[in-house]
C-alpha positions in Angstrom: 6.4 14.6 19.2 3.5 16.1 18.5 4.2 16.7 14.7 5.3 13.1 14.5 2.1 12.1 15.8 0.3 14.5 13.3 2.3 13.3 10.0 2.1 9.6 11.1 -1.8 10.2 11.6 -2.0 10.8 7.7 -0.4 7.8 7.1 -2.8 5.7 9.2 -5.9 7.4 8.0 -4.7 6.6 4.3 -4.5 3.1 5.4 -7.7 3.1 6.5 -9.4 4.6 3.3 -7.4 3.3 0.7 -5.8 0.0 2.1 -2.2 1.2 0.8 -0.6 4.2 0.2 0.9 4.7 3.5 4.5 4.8 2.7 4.3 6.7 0.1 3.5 9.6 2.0 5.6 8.5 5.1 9.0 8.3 3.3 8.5 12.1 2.3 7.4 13.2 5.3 10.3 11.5 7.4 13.1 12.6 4.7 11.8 16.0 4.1 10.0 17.2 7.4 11.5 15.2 10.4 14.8 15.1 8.9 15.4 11.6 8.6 18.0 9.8 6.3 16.2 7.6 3.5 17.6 5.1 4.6 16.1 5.0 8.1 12.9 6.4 6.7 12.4 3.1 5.3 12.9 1.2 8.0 10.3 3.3 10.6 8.1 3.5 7.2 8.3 -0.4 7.1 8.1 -0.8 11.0 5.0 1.7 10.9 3.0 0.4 7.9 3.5 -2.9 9.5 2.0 -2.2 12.5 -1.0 0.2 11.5 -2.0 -2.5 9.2 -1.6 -5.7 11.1 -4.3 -3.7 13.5 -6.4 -2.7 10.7 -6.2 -6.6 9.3 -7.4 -8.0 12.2 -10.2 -5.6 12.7 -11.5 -6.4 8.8 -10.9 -9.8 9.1 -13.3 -9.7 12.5 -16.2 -7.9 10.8 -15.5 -10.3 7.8 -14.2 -7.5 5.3 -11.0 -9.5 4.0 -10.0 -13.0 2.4 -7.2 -14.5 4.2 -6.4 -17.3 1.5 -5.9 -14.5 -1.5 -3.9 -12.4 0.8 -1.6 -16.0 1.6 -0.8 -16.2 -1.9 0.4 -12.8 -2.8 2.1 -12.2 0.3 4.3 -15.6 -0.4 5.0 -14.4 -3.7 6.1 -11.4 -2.2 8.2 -12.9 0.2 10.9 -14.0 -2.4 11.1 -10.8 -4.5 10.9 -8.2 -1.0 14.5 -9.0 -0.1 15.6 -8.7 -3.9 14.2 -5.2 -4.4 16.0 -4.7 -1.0 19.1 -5.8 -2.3 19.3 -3.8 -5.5 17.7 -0.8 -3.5 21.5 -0.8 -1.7 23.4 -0.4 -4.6 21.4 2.5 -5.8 22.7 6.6 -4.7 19.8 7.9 -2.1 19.4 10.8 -4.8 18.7 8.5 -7.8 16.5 6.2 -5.8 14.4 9.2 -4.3 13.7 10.6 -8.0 13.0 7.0 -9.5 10.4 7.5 -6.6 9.3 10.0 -7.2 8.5 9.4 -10.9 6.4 6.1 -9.2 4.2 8.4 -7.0 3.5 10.9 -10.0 2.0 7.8 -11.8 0.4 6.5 -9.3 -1.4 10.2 -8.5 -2.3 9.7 -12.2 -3.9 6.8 -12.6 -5.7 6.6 -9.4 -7.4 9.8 -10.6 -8.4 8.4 -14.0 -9.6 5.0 -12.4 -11.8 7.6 -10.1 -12.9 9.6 -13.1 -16.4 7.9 -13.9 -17.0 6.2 -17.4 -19.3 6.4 -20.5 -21.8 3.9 -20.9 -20.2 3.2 -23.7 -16.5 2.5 -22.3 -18.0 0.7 -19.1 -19.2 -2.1 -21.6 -16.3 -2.3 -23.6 -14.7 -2.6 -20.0 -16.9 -5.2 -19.4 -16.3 -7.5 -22.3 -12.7 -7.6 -22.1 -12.9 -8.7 -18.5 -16.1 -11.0 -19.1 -13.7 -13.6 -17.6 -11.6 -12.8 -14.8 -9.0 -14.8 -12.9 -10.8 -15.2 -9.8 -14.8 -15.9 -9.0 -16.7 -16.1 -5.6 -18.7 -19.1 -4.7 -22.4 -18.8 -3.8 -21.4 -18.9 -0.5 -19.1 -15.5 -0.4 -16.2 -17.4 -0.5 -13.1 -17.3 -3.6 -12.6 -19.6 -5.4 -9.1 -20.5 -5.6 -8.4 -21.8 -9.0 -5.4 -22.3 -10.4 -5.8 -19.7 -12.9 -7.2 -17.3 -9.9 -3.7 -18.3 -7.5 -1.2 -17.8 -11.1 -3.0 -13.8 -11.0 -2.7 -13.4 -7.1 1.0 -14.7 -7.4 2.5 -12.6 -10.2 0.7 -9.7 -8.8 2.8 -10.0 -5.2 5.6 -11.0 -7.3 5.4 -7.3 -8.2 4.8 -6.4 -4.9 7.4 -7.5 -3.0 9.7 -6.0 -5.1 8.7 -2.3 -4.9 8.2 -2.9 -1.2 11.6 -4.0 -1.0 12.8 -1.2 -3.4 11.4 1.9 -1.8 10.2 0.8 1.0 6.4 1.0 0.6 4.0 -1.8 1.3 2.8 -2.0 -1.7 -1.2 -1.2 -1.2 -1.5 0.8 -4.5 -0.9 -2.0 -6.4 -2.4 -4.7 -4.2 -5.9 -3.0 -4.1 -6.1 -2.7 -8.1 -4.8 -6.2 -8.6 -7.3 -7.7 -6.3 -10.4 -6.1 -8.3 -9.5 -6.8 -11.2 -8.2 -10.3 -10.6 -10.5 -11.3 -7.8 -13.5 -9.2 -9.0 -13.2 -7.8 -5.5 -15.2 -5.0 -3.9 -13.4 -2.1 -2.7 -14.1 -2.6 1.0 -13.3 -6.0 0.5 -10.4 -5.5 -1.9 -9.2 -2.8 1.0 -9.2 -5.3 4.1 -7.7 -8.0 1.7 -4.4 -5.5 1.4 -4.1 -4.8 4.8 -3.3 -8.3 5.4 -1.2 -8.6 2.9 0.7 -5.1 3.4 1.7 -6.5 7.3 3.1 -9.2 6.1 4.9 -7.7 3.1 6.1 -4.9 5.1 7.3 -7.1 8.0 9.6 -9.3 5.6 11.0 -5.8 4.5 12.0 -4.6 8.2 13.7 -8.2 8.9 15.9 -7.0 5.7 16.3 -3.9 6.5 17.2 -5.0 10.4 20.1 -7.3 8.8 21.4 -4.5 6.6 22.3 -2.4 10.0 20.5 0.2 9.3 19.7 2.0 12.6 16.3 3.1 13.1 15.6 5.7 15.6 13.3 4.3 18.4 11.6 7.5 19.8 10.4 8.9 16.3 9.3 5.5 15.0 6.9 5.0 18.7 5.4 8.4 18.2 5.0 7.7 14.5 3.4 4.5 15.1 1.2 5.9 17.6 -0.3 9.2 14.9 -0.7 6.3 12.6 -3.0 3.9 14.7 -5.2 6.9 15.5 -5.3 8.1 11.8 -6.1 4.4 11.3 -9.2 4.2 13.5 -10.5 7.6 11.7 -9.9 6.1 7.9 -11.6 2.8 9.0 -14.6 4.5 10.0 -15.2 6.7 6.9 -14.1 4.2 4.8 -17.4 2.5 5.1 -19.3 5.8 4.0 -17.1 6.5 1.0 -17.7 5.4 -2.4 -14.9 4.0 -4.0 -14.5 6.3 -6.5 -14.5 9.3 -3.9 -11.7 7.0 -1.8 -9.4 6.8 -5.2 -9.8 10.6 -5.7 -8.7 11.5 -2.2 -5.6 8.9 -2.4 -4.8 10.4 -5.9 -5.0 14.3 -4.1 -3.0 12.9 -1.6 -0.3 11.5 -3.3 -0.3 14.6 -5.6 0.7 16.7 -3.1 2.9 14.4 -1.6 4.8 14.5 -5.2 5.0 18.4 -5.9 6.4 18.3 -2.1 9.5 16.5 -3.2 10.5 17.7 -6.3 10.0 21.2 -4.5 12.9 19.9 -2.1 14.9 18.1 -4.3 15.3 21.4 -6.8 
């Protein structure tokens, strides 16, 4: 019980501090340390990330740290391609899957710790100029503006989304949080709540597939998982707010690191 609470309490504090990631490290820990099929480690990795970041949406949206209508349109695109990626996830060997996953975290260890790594003055302007016109603009008011061109970004980045979250089970945060500042010039708090509201939802749809697949999920490890996870929540939330965001991509990049040298370990 206890180390259930203790790996799910990484996954929540994760959620807190990056707005994502929380799969990725959940479906390791429940394969390779609680003993877990991959199969069910998806679902309580679903039916956890769900949870943790329904609580942590509602608490951003309260203190006015996420946009509801951005999160709407990538979670709907996500909608149709979740139960795809679930789909073609089926008719995929557990071993293959688990290394195609791996290869995913490795690259996303990567290039969260380059996007952390600061830039010349140089390379910041040439950054500049290529995105001197971005999807998405806010209104004087603090509010998006939801263009067309703004919605056609938000859409085709949870089209994207929903598949991998359907695939290998993750919610999907890693690519959400990226997508929404660059596409909706987004800050990272911001950018952070945004995901959480669209990482419920995402993850969610995924259970309800997974639920109608049969897979049986183990009730007592999935409560006590949940339960780690909300605390770890509550402790990422509140140093979220005192991290920059390149020290919260560096610690998500470490992270997922380790969570990747952990798995090919096992799997050789």
């Amino acid at each position: 019980m206890f180390l259930t609470m203790a790996l799910g309490g990484v996954v929540g504090l994760t959620l807190g501090l990056m707005g994502g990631g929380g799969t990725i490290l959940a479906i390791p820990f429940l394969v390779y340390i609680l003993d877990q099929s991959a199969s069910q480690a998806v679902g309580i990795s679903l039916a956890t990330v769900g949870v943790t970041s329904l609580v942590g949406a509602l608490e951003r949206i309260w203190a006015g740290e996420a946009d509801v209508g951005p999160a709407l349109s990538v979670r709907l695109a996500g909608m149709m391609t979740a139960p795809v990626g679930t789909w073609i996830g089926r008719g995929i060997a557990p071993d293959l899957l688990m290394n195609m996953f791996v290869v995913l975290m490795f690259m996303i260890a990567l290039r969260s710790w380059q996007n952390a790594k600061g830039k010349s003055a140089e390379e910041a302007r040439f950054e500049e100029e290529k995105i001197s016109a971005p999807a998405c603009r806010y209104a004087p008011t603090g509010s998006i503006q939801m263009t067309s061109r703004c919605t056609f970004a938000l859409v085709l980045a949870g089209l994207v989304v929903g598949m991998v979250s359907g695939l290998f089970g993750v919610g999907g945060g890693f690519i959400i949080v990226p997508a929404l500042i660059f596409a909706a010039q987004m800050p990272v708090d911001r950018a952070v709540g945004t995901s959480l509201v669209v990482i419920s939802m995402v993850s969610f749809s995924g259970l309800i597939s997974i639920i109608f697949s049969r897979t049986e999920i183990p009730i007592a490890i999935t409560v006590w998982f949940i339960l780690g996870s909300l605390s770890g929540l509550y402790l990422g939330t509140k140093y979220s707010r005192k991290m920059e965001g390149t020290g919260q991509q560096k610690v998500f990049a470490v992270e997922v690191g380790i969570a990747t040298v952990f798995m090919i370990v096992q799997n050789n």
